[in-house]
C-alpha positions in Angstrom: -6.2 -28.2 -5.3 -9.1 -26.2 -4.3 -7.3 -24.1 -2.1 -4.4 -23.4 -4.4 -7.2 -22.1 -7.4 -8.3 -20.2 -4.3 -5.4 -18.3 -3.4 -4.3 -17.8 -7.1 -7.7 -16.2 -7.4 -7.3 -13.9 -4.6 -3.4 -13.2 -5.0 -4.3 -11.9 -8.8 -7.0 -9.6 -8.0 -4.1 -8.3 -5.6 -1.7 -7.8 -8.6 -4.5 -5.6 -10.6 -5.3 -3.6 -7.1 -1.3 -3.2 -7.3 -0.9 -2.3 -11.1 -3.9 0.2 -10.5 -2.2 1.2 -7.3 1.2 1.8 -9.2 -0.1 4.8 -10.8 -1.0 7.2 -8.1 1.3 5.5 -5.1 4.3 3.6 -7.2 5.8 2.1 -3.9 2.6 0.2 -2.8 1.7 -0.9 -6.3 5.4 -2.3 -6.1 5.5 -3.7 -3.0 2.2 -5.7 -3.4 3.2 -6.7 -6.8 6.1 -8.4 -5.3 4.5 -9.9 -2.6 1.9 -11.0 -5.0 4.0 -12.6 -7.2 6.0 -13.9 -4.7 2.9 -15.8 -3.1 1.2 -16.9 -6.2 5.1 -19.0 -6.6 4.6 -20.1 -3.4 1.2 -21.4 -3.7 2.2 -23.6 -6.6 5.7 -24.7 -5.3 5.0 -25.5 -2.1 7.8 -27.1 -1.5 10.7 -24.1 -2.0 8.0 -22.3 0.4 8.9 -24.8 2.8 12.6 -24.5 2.4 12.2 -20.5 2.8 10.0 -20.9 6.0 12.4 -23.1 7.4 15.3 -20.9 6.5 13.6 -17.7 7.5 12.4 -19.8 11.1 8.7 -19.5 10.2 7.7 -23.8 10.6 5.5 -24.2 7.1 5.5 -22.8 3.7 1.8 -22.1 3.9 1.8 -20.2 7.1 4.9 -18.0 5.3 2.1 -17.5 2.3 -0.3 -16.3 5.0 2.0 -13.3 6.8 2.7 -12.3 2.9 -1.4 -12.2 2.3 -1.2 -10.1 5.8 1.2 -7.6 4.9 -0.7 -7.1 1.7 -3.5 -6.6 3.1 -1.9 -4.2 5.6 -0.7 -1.9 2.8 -4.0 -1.8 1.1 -5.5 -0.4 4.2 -2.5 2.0 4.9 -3.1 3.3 1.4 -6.9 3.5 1.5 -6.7 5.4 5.1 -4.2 7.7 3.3 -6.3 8.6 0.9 -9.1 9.0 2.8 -6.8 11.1 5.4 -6.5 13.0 2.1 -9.7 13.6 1.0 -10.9 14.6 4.1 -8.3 17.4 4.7 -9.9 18.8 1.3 -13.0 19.1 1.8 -12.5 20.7 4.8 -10.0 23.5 3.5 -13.2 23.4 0.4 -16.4 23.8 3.8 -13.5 26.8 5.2 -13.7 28.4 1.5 -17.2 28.4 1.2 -17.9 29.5 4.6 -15.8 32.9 4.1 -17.2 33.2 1.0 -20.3 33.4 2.0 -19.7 35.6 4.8 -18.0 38.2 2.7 -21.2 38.0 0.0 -23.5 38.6 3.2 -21.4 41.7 4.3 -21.6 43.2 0.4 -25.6 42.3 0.2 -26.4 43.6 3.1 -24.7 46.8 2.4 -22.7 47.7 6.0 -20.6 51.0 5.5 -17.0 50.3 6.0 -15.1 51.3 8.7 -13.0 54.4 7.8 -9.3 54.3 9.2 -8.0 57.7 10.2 -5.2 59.1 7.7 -2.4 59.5 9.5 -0.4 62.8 9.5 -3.2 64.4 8.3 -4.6 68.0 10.9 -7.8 68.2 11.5 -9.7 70.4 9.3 -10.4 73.8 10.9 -14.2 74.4 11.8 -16.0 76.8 9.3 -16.6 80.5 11.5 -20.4 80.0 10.4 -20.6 77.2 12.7 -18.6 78.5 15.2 -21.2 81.2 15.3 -24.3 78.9 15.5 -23.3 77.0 18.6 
């Protein structure tokens, strides 16, 4: 009985992890509310979890219960590694903003002339005479 108030306990907090969940990554909250539900039954008629082991070739209805407690547990870490994969990309795309931005306000403070491009099609200017003279 302990064990079943246990597991209820546990499987529960998995079904508010997977309503949360729904909202920002609907297929995991679904999934893990399914697999939730489906072990919370399980837990409490352990008998039709020993039919489905048996029919599914797994030998006990508890050790089915434990591969669904696995795979929910394997798509909470697959989502949590997503988003950190996620968050991680941003705030390196943010550190590459800031970086050129802060280039770019050094280059303006410190006041380096730009680098004229030559007009193209454009003839040179003719020197003055008056310098011509002088050299």
């Amino acid at each position: 009985m302990i064990a079943q108030l246990l597991l209820t306990a546990l499987l529960t907090l998995v079904l508010v992890y997977a309503w949360s969940a729904h909202r920002t990554v609907p297929i995991i909250g679904l999934l893990a509310s399914g697999a939730a539900l489906a072990g919370l039954y399980f837990v409490w008629v352990q008998e039709h979890a020993t039919a489905l082991a048996a029919l599914v070739g797994i030998g006990r209805g508890s050790d089915l219960v434990v591969y669904i407690w696995v795979v929910i547990s394997l798509l909470i870490v697959l989502n949590l590694h997503l988003k950190l994969r996620l968050q991680l990309d941003m705030i390196t795309r943010l550190a590459r903003a800031v970086a050129i931005d802060r280039a770019n306000q050094s280059r303006r403070e410190a006041g380096a002339p730009r680098k004229r491009r030559p007009v193209p099609n454009r003839k040179a200017e003719a020197i003055p005479t008056e310098l011509q003279a002088k050299k």
